[in-house]
C-alpha positions in Angstrom: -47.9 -17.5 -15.1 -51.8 -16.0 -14.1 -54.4 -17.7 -14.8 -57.1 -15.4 -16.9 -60.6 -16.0 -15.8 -64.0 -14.7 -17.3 -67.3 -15.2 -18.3 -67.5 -18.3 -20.5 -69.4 -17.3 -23.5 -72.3 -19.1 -23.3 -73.1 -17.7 -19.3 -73.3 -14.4 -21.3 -75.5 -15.7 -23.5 -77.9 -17.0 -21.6 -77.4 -14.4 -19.0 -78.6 -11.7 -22.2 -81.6 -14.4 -22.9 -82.5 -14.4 -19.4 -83.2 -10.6 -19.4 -85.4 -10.6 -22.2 -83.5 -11.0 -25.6 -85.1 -13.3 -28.0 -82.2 -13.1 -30.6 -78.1 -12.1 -29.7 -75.6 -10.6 -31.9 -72.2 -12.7 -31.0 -70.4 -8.8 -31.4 -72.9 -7.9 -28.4 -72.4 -10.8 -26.7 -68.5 -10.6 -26.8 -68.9 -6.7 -26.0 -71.3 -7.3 -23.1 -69.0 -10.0 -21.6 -65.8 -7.5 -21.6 -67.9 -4.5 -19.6 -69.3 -7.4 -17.4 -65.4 -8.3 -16.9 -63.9 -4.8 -16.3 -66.9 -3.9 -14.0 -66.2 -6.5 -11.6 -62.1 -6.2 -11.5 -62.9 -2.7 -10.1 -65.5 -3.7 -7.9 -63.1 -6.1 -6.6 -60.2 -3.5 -7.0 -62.6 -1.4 -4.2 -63.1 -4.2 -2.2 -59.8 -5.3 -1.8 -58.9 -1.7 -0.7 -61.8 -2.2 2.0 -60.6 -4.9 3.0 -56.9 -3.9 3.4 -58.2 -0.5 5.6 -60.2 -3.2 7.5 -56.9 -4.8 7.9 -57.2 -8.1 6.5 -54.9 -9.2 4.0 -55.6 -11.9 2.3 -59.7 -11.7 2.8 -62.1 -9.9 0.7 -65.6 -10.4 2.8 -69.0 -9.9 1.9 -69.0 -6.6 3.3 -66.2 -5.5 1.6 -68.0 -5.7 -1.8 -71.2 -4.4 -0.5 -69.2 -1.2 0.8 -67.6 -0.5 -2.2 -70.5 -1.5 -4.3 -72.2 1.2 -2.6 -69.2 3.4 -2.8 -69.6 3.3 -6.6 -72.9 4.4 -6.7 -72.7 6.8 -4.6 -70.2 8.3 -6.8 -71.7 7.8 -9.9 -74.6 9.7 -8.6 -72.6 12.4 -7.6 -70.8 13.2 -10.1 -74.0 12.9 -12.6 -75.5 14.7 -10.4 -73.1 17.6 -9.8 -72.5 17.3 -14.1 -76.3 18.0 -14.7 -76.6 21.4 -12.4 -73.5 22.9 -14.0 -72.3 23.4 -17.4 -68.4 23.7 -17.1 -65.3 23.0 -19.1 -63.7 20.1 -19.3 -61.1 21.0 -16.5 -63.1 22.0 -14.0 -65.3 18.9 -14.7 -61.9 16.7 -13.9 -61.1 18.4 -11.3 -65.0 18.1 -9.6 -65.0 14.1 -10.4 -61.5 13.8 -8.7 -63.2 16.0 -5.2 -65.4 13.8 -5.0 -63.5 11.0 -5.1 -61.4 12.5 -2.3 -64.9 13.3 -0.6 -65.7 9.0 -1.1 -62.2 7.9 0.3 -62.9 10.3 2.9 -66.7 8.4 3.4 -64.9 5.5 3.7 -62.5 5.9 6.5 -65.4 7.0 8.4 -66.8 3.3 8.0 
Protein backbone atom coordinates (compact mmCIF):
# COMPACT_ATOMS: atom_id res chain seq x y z
CA UNK A 1 0.00 0.00 0.00
CA UNK A 2 1.30 3.92 -0.93
CA UNK A 3 1.94 5.97 1.37
CA UNK A 4 -0.04 9.49 0.85
CA UNK A 5 2.12 12.50 1.59
CA UNK A 6 1.16 16.33 1.80
CA UNK A 7 1.36 19.45 3.32
CA UNK A 8 0.53 19.06 7.05
CA UNK A 9 -2.01 21.64 7.87
CA UNK A 10 -0.43 23.80 9.96
CA UNK A 11 2.86 24.29 7.19
CA UNK A 12 -0.07 25.75 5.16
CA UNK A 13 -1.01 27.83 7.65
CA UNK A 14 1.80 29.43 8.55
CA UNK A 15 3.04 29.34 4.96
CA UNK A 16 -0.52 31.74 4.24
CA UNK A 17 0.61 33.86 7.53
CA UNK A 18 4.01 34.20 6.22
CA UNK A 19 2.78 35.95 3.01
CA UNK A 20 0.86 38.41 4.69
CA UNK A 21 -2.50 37.07 6.02
CA UNK A 22 -3.44 38.24 9.46
CA UNK A 23 -6.53 35.95 9.76
CA UNK A 24 -7.22 32.30 7.67
CA UNK A 25 -10.39 30.68 6.80
CA UNK A 26 -9.69 26.71 7.53
CA UNK A 27 -11.96 26.23 3.95
CA UNK A 28 -8.94 28.42 2.39
CA UNK A 29 -6.43 26.85 4.10
CA UNK A 30 -7.63 23.22 3.13
CA UNK A 31 -8.25 24.57 -0.54
CA UNK A 32 -4.91 26.24 -0.80
CA UNK A 33 -3.12 23.05 0.54
CA UNK A 34 -4.88 20.84 -2.39
CA UNK A 35 -3.70 23.36 -5.44
CA UNK A 36 -0.25 23.46 -3.56
CA UNK A 37 -0.51 19.44 -3.73
CA UNK A 38 -1.61 18.98 -7.40
CA UNK A 39 0.89 21.72 -8.51
CA UNK A 40 3.77 19.96 -7.45
CA UNK A 41 2.67 16.09 -8.58
CA UNK A 42 2.81 17.72 -12.12
CA UNK A 43 5.81 19.54 -11.58
CA UNK A 44 7.26 16.33 -10.55
CA UNK A 45 5.17 14.45 -13.30
CA UNK A 46 7.56 16.88 -15.81
CA UNK A 47 10.49 16.24 -14.06
CA UNK A 48 10.40 12.77 -13.96
CA UNK A 49 9.82 12.78 -17.77
CA UNK A 50 13.17 14.92 -17.94
CA UNK A 51 14.72 12.86 -16.22
CA UNK A 52 13.72 9.57 -17.97
CA UNK A 53 14.80 11.55 -21.69
CA UNK A 54 18.01 12.28 -19.68
CA UNK A 55 18.10 8.61 -19.16
CA UNK A 56 18.13 8.17 -15.55
CA UNK A 57 15.74 6.05 -14.07
CA UNK A 58 15.40 6.17 -10.80
CA UNK A 59 16.84 10.07 -10.30
CA UNK A 60 14.96 13.18 -10.53
CA UNK A 61 17.85 15.96 -10.27
CA UNK A 62 17.75 19.55 -9.61
CA UNK A 63 17.79 20.22 -13.07
CA UNK A 64 15.14 18.19 -13.96
CA UNK A 65 12.68 20.38 -11.90
CA UNK A 66 14.20 23.57 -13.01
CA UNK A 67 13.68 22.39 -16.76
CA UNK A 68 10.28 21.54 -16.38
CA UNK A 69 9.54 24.31 -14.04
CA UNK A 70 10.49 26.47 -16.81
CA UNK A 71 8.78 24.30 -19.26
CA UNK A 72 5.43 25.28 -17.50
CA UNK A 73 5.86 28.70 -17.76
CA UNK A 74 6.77 28.89 -20.78
CA UNK A 75 3.59 27.33 -21.70
CA UNK A 76 1.41 29.10 -19.58
CA UNK A 77 2.62 32.13 -21.19
CA UNK A 78 2.00 30.91 -24.48
CA UNK A 79 -0.98 29.80 -24.48
CA UNK A 80 -2.25 33.14 -22.45
CA UNK A 81 -0.63 34.78 -24.72
CA UNK A 82 -1.79 33.22 -28.02
CA UNK A 83 -5.63 33.25 -25.99
CA UNK A 84 -5.45 37.18 -25.62
CA UNK A 85 -4.57 38.04 -29.54
CA UNK A 86 -7.36 35.81 -30.74
CA UNK A 87 -10.87 35.36 -30.09
CA UNK A 88 -11.73 31.74 -31.23
CA UNK A 89 -14.10 28.89 -30.34
CA UNK A 90 -13.61 26.56 -28.05
CA UNK A 91 -12.11 23.92 -30.58
CA UNK A 92 -9.77 25.74 -32.08
CA UNK A 93 -8.61 27.05 -28.66
CA UNK A 94 -8.00 23.08 -27.78
CA UNK A 95 -6.56 22.39 -30.53
CA UNK A 96 -3.92 25.73 -30.19
CA UNK A 97 -3.09 24.68 -26.31
CA UNK A 98 -2.40 21.03 -27.50
CA UNK A 99 0.32 22.72 -30.53
CA UNK A 100 1.93 24.13 -28.24
CA UNK A 101 2.37 21.54 -26.16
CA UNK A 102 3.75 19.56 -29.07
CA UNK A 103 5.89 22.78 -29.78
CA UNK A 104 7.29 22.39 -25.63
CA UNK A 105 8.00 18.60 -26.01
CA UNK A 106 9.62 19.49 -29.09
CA UNK A 107 11.73 22.50 -26.84
CA UNK A 108 12.58 19.93 -24.77
CA UNK A 109 14.34 17.26 -26.88
CA UNK A 110 16.36 20.05 -28.02
CA UNK A 111 17.71 20.33 -24.31
Amino acid sequence: MQKVRGFSYYDVEQFLREAGAEKVNEKAIMSFKEELEQEVKELIGEAEICATYAGRKNLIKCSDIDLASSLKVRKAYFVKKRSVRRSASSKAKKHAISKHAVLDIDELEEH
